[in-house]
N, C-alpha and C positions, 0 to 999 in steps of 0.2 A: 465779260459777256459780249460776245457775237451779236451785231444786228440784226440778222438774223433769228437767232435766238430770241431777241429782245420782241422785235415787231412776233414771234408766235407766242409769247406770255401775255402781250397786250390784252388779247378775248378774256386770258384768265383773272387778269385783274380788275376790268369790267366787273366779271362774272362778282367776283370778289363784291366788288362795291356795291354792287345792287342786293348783294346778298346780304348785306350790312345795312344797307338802308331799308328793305324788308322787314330786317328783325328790328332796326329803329322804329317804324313807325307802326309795327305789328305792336309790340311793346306799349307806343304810346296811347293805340287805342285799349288796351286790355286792362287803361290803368281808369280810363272813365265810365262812370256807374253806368251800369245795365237796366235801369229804370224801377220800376217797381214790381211788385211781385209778379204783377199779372201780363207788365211787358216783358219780363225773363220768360215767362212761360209762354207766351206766343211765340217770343223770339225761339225757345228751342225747342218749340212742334215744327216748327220752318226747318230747324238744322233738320232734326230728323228725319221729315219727310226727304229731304234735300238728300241726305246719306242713302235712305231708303230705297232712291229712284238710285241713285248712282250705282252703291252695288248690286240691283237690280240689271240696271246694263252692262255691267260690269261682265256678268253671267252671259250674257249675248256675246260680247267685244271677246273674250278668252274662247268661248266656241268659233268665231270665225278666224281667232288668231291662229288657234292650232289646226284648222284646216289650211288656209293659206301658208302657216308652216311646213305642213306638209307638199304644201304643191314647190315652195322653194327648191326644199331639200330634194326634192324632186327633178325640180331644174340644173338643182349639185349637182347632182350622180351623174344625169347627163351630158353635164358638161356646160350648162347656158345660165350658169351662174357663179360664182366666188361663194366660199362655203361663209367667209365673213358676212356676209349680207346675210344669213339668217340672225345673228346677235345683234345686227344693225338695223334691221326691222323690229326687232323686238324693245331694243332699248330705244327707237322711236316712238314706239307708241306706249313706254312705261312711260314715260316722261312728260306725254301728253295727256296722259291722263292722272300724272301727279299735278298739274300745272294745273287742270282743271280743278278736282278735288280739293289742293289749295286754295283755290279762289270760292271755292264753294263754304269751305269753313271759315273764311274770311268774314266772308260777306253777312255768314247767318250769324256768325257770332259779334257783328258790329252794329244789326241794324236796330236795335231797342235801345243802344248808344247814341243812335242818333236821334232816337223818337225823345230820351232822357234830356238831351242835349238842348233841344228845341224846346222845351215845356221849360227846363232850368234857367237857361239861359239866351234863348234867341236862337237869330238864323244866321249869325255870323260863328255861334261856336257848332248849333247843328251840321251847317255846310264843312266847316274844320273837322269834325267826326268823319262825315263819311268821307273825305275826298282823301283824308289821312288812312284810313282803310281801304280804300280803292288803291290810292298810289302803294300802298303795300303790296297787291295784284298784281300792279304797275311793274313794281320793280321784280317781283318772283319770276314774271314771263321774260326779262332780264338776263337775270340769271342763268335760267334753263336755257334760254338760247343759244345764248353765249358760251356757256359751259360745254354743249353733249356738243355741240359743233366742232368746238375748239381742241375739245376730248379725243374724240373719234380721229378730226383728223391727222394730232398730232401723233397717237397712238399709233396710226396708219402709217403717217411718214416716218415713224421709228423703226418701225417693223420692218417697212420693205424700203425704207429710203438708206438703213443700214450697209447695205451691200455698194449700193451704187455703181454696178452693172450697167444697168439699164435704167436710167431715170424717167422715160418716157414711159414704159412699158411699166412701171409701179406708179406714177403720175396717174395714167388710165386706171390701173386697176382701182386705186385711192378714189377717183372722182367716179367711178361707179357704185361702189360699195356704198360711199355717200348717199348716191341715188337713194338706195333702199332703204337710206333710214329716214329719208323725208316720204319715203309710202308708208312706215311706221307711223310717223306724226299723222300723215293725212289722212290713213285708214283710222284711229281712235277719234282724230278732230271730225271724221265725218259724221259717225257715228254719236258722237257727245252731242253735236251741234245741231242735226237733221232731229234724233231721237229729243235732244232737251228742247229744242225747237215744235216738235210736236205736241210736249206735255205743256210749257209753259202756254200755247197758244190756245189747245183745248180747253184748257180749264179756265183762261181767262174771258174766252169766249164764252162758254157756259156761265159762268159767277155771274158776269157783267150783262150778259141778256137778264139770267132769269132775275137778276136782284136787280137792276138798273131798270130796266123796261118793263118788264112781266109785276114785281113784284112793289116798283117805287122806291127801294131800297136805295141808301146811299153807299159810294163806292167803298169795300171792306167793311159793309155795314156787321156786326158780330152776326146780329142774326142770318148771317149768307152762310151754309157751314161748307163754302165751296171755295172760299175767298181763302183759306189756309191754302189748298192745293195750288192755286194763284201764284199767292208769294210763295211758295217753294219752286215752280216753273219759274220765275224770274230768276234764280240762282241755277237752276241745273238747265238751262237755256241759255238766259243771257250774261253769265258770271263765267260757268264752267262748258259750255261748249262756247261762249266766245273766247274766251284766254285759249284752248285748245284749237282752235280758230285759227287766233294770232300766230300762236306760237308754228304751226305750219305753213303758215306764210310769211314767216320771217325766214323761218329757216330753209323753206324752198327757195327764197330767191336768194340766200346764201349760196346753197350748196349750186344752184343754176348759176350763178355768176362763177361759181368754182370750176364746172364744167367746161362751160365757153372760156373762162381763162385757160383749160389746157388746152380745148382746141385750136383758140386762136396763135396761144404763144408755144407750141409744142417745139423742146429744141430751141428754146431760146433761153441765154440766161433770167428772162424776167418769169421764165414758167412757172416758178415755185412762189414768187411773188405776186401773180397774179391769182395765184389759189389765196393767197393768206389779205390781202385787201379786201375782199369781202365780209371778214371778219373784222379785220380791225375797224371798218367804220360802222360797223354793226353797236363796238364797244365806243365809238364817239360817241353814235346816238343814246345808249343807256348813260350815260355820264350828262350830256344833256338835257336826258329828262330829268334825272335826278337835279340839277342846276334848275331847271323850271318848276318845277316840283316845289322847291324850298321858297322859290321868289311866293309863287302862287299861295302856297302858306300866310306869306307874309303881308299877303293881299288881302285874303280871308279873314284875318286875323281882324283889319278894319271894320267891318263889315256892320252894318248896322239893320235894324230892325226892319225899316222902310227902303231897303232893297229890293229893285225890282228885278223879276227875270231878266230883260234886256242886260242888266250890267252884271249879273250872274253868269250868263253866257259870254257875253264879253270878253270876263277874268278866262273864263276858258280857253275861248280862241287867243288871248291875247299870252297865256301859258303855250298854245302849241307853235305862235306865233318865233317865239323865245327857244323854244326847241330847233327850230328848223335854222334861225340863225346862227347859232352856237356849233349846230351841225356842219353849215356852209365855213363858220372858218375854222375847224378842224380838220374838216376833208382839204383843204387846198394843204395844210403841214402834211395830214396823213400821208398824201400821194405821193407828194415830192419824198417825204421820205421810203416809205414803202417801195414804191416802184421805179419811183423817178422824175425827174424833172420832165425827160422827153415825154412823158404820159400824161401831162397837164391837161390835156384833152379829155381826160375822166373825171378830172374838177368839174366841167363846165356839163359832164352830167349828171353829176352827182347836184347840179343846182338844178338841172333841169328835172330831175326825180322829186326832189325837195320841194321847189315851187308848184310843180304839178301836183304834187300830195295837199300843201297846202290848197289850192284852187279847188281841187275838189270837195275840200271840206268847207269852204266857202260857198259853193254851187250847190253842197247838198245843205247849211242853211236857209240861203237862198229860197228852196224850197219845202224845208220844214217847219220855219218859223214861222211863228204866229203872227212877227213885226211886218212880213210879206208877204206881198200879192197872190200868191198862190195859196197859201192856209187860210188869210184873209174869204180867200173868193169861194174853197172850198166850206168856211165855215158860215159865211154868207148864202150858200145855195141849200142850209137844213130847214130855209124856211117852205121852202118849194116840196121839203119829205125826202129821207134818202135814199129815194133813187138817184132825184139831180145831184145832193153829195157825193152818192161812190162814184158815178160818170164823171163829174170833176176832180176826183182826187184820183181815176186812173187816168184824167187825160192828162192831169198836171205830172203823173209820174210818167207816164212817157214824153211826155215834153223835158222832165228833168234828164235824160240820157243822152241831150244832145252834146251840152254843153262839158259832163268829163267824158266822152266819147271823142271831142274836139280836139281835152286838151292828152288824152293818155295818144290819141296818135300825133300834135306835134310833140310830146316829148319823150317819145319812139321816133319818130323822122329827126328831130333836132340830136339825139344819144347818138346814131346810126351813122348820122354824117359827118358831127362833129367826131367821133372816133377814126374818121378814114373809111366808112365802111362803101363807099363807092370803090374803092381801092383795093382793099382790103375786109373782103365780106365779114370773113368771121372776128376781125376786132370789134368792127361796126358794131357787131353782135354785142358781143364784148361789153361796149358801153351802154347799150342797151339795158343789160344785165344789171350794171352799177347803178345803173338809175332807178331801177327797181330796189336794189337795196339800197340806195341812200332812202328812197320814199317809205319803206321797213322802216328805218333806222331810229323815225318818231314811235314806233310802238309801244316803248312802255311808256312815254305819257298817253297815245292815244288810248289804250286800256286804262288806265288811269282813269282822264274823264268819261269811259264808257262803262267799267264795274261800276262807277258814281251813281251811274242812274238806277239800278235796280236797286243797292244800297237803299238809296232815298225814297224808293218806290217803298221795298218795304219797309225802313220807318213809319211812311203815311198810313198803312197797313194797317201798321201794331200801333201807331196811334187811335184809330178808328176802330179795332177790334179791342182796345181796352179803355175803349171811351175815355179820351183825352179832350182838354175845352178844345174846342173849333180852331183856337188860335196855333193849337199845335198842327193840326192839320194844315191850317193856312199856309205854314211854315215849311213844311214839306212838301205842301203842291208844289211850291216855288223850286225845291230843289228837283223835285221830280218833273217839272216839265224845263227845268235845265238838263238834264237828266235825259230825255226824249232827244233833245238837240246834239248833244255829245255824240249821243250812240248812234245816231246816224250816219255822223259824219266818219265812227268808226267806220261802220258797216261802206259805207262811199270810199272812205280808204281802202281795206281790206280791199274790194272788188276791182280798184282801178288799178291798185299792184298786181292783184293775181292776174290781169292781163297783160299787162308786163312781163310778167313774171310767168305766165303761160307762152307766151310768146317763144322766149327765151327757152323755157323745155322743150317747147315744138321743134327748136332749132337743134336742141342738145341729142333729139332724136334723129331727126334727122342727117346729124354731124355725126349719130352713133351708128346709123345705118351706113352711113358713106365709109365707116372704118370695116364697116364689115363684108360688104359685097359694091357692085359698082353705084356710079351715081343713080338716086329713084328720080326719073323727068317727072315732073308734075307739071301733064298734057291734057289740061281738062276736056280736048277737041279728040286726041287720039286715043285718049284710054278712060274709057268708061267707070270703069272700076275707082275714078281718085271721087268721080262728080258724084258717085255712090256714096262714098265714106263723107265727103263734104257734106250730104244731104242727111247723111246720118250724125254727125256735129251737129247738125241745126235741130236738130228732132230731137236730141238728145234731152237737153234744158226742159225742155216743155215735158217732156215723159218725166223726167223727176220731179217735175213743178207739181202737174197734176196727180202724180204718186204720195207726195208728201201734203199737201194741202186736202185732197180728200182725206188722210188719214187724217188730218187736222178735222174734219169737217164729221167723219164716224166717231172720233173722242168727243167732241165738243158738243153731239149730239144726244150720246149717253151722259154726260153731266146736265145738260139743259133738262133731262129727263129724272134723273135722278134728285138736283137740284128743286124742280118745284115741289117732287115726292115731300124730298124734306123740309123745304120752306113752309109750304101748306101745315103742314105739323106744326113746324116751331109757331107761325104767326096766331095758330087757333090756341098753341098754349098747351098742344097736347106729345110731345116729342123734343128732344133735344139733338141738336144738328150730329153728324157724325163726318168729321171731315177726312176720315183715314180714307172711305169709303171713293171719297173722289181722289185722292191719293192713289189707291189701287185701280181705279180706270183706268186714268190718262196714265198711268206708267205701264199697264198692259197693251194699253192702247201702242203707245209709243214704244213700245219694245218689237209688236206686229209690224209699224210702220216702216221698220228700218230693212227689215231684213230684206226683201226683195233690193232697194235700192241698194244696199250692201253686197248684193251677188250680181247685180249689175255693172256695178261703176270699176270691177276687176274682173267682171269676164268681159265686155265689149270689145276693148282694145287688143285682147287678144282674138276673140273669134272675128273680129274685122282685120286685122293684120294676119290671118290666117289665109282667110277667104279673098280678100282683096288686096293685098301685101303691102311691102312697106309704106308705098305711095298713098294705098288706101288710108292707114291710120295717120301721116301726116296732113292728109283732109280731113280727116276725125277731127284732131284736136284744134285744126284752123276753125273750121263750123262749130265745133263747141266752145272755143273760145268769143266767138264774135254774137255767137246769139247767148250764152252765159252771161257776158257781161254785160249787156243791153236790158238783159232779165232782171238778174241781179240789184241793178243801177235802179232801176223802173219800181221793183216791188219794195226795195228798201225805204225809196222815197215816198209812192204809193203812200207806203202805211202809216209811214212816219208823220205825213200831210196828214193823214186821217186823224190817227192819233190825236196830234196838237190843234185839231180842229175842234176835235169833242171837249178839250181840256181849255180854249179859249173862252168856248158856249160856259163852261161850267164857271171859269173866273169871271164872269158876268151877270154870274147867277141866277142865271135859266135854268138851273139844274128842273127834272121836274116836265120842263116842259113843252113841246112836241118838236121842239127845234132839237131838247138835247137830246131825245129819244132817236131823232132820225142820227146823230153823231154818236150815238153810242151805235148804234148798225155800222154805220162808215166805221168805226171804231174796229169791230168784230169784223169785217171783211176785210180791213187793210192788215189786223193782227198778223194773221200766217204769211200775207207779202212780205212784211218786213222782220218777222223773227224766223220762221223757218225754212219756206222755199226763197227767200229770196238772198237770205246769208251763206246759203249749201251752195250756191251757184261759184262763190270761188273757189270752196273746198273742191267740187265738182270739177271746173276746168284743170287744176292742175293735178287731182289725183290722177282723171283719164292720161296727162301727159307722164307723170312719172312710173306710172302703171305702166306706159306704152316704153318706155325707156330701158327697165327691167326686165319686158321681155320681149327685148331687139332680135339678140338673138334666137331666140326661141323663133320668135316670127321670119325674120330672114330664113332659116333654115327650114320651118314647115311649109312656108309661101312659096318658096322654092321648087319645092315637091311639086305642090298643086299646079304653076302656074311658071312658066319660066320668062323672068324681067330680064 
């Protein structure tokens, strides 16, 4: 076997292992009881509704598919495309929405395991349920990543790398074709994520006013028949458009470090090598989650009754902690062998990706937890009414955007330079890219602890809606406001790669324009037209912000409505709840909300690279990546403060009383920051860049017309 050869199996035997450790701990959960009668049957009104919404959007996603296929095949005929790129979009966004769907029946099918777990046995076999069902999430986004990456492009380099004619000239072709299957991934992730984003936040908004506030009700009280719709938004929200999330952001900053390794190394014997390292340390990291994965097991396994959050969390970070290590000393063998010794200057960013990953997930505890100052001071001002809570929980979330704003630009300037890139721009690039996929490369643990939490959200659920003693509840607050902590610090990762990781596609564009007509100056004094598209970047965020949040804000208004209809009923003793009922809002709801941002986020790039040409759209995506991420950073955390503000009031057991009333309002305004508008924002920046990538040419050639650069 060829070196060669060898370093291109590597992603597949990854793929392999994770694929295996899936069905291990898929297995292990399927073997512990499902609770008692009445927790099986809450548990699969959740799957159902949870399937319900999915192939519901399902019917939206295959309508925009086969129009957009047609606009491809469009772009065929004319020439401003590769006809591969139609099966390459398509099988990106099968995959994305297999990945999601997987996680969806994971999750509903484990969570009365977990409510079982905790009444049986405590919170050290509880917390082992769900985190063993999670990592089973964990490792399927693994898989798939690994796999349709490694697929695609070894299929690719067999096809055209057979002849070997022209190595360059299939090199280019290979690393665009790619392009289009990360707009597969990102068109279904936006969709899953924006649309589940909108149901799970409506309905928990609606539940939680009218039972919590309105009506006195405790959290998933039975009597709320709005609290099922709830926990089914926790899974086709934060289960299955987050894995569908991941999974396009893993593989964007794959196939983006694929790119910029042919532009950087075109014509060099490391060319083919530099495609295939972005892969293989993609398969370090699934091997070291898996490695953390099993320690964290073996942590859990201790765990005893009077655990508190603090060391709950803890085990957490001190798992991703473990990942990021195991990462760093694989990458220094990977490189040397893969590319080479003279490339050891990709080590040192692939530390600098990893450390900055970790840091943020750090900075966004920092400001989620309840143990500090800012949840502290947030949950502190419900005495005052909240007003003064939502004002501090959005001044603390824009206070939280400094600090990974700090560290994603030195670990962009520190990739940049330590590659040569004063010297040599586009390696610079180059390592840029890497360090975005080394900061990937923790993803299947970061999903891991981030499915964990809605897992244990709905345990507490179906504990409370099948009336469980208190203690079981107690049992999964605890994991559920570990749970809150995790997923932020997803949502903080996701966001501070896909600026990396946009970064790097703004380049790929721009490297893509430069192959096709002369250099675009970007003369924000001489040419009006870039300070246009720049200003149209910045506007961007905020148009979808306020697009998806008022759709949040029209769903959540018809269940608050419908909600007390039937509350009133149940509490007089004359009706019984119907909770299909809020099932069918928030998924009508949320099916309406999508579609505009859907015919937005792939027509702008090109009617701006139209109108204002190439120059324009590489300000596009500079402006929408700079205010996306500040957006993103700000509402994640936002809500996330809010959240664990109303959940500190409540383990102090104020519940009841007008401190936790004004927390459950900060509760319901932070929701949509941090599930819906505020996790679209990376989807968001990098579809606009690979959107604008795919159709370079198109734009070159119409901009042309109009406007001669």
């Amino acid at each position: 076997m060829t070196k060669l050869l060898l370093i291109r199996i590597i992603p597949f035997i990854g793929a392999a292992l994770s694929l295996i450790m899936a069905i291990v701990f898929a297995l292990l959960v399927s073997k512990k009881s499902r609770g008692s009668g009445k927790m099986a049957e809450i548990s699969h009104a959740i799957f159902i509704g949870s399937k319900a919404y999915f192939m519901q959007q399902l019917k939206v996603i295959v309508i925009f598919f086969f129009v957009i296929t047609a606009l491809l095949g469009v772009m065929v005929y004319f020439g401003f495309l590769y006809i591969e790129s139609i099966p390459a979009f398509a099988t990106g966004m099968i995959f994305s929405l297999l990945i999601g769907y997987l996680g969806l029946w994971i999750s509903t099918t484990s969570n009365s395991r977990v409510t079982h777990a905790a009444r049986e046995k405590g919170l050290g076999e509880a917390m082992n349920v769900a985190f063993t069902a999670a990592s089973s999430s964990g490792m399927m986004l693994g898989t798939v990543a690994l796999l349709h990456t490694a697929l695609w492009f070894n299929i690719l380099y067999w096809w055209y790398g057979r002849g070997g004619l022209d190595q360059i000239a299939d090199m280019q072709r290979i690393v665009t074709i790619l392009i289009t299957f990360t707009i597969g991934t990102s068109f279904a992730a936006f969709f899953m994520r924006t649309g589940g984003g909108i149901f799970t936040k409506a309905a928990d908004m609606g539940a939680d006013y009218v039972g919590k506030v309105e009506s006195g009700l405790k959290e998933d009280d039975p009597r709320n028949p709005a609290t099922i719709a709830d926990n089914v938004g926790d899974n086709v929200g934060d289960v299955g458009g987050m894995k569908a999330d991941a999974l396009e952001s893993w593989v964007g900053a794959i196939i983006a470090a694929q790119f910029l390794g042919f532009v950087a190394f075109k014509g060099l014997p490391v060319m083919l090598n530099s495609l295939l390292l972005p892969m293989v340390i993609a398969a370090a990291g699934a091997l070291a989650s898996i490695i953390a994965i099993l320690i964290m097991k073996l942590v859990i396994a201790r765990y005893k009754a009077n655990a508190t959050v603090s060391m709950l969390t803890g085990t957490t970070l001190s798992g991703l902690l473990i990942t990021v290590v195991i990462i760093m000393a694989l990458a220094f063998f990977i490189i040397r062998y893969v590319i080479g010794a003279s490339y050891n200057f990709l080590y040192y960013c692939c530390l600098g990706g990893l450390a900055a990953g970790f840091l943020i997930g750090l900075f966004t505890l920092l400001y989620t937890d309840a143990r500090y100052r800012p949840t502290r001071s947030i949950s502190e001002s419900a005495k005052s009414g909240p007003a003064t809570l939502v004002v501090n929980g959005l001044a603390y979330g824009m206070e939280s955007t400094i600090l990974p704003a700090l560290t994603v630009i030195a670990v962009m300037l520190f990739s940049f330079y330590i590659s040569g890139g004063s010297t040599n721009f586009q390696v610079g690039l180059y390592g840029v890219a890497i360090a975005a996929v080394a900061m990937l490369s923790t993803s299947a643990f970061v999903i891991t602890i981030d499915v964990y939490g809605p897992i244990a959200d709905n345990a507490g659920g179906i504990a409370e809606m099948s009336e469980q003693p208190a203690g079981v509840r107690k049992i999964t607050d605890k994991l559920d406001a570990v749970g809150n902590t995790t997923a932020a610090i997803g949502k903080g990762l996701l966001i501070g790669s896909a600026a990396i990781t946009a970064l790097a596609l703004g380049q790929a564009y721009f490297s893509k324009i430069e192959l096709l007509t002369s250099a675009v100056i970007l003369d924000f004094i001489k040419d009006p037209k870039i300070l246009v598209g720049l200003f149209i970047g910045i506007i961007l965020p905020f148009m979808f912000t306020s697009m998806l949040i008022k759709a949040v804000g029209n769903a959540a208004n018809k269940v608050v409505v419908e909600a007390r209809k039937q509350i009133k009923g149940i509490l007089a003793g004359k009706s019984q709840g119907d909770p299909k009922t809020f099932i069918s809002i928030v998924t009508r709801s949320a099916q309406r909300g999508i579609i505009l941002p859907g015919i937005l986020v792939f027509t702008i790039p090109v009617v701006t690279g139209i109108l204002l040409g190439p120059g324009g759209v590489v300000a596009l995506i500079v402006g929408t990546l700079l205010s996306g991420f500040a957006q993103g950073i700000y509402m994640a955390n936002a809500g996330g403060a809010l959240d664990n503000a109303k959940k500190k009031i409540e383990e102090e057991g104020k519940s009841g009383t007008p401190e936790h009333a004004a927390s459950v309002v900060g509760d319901t305004v932070g929701d949509p920051l941090k599930d819906t508008a505020g996790p679209s924002m990376n989807i968001l920046i990098k579809l606009i860049s690979v959107v604008a990538i795919e159709t370079a040419v198109l734009v070159a050639d119409l901009s042309g017309k109009l406007f001669h650069f």
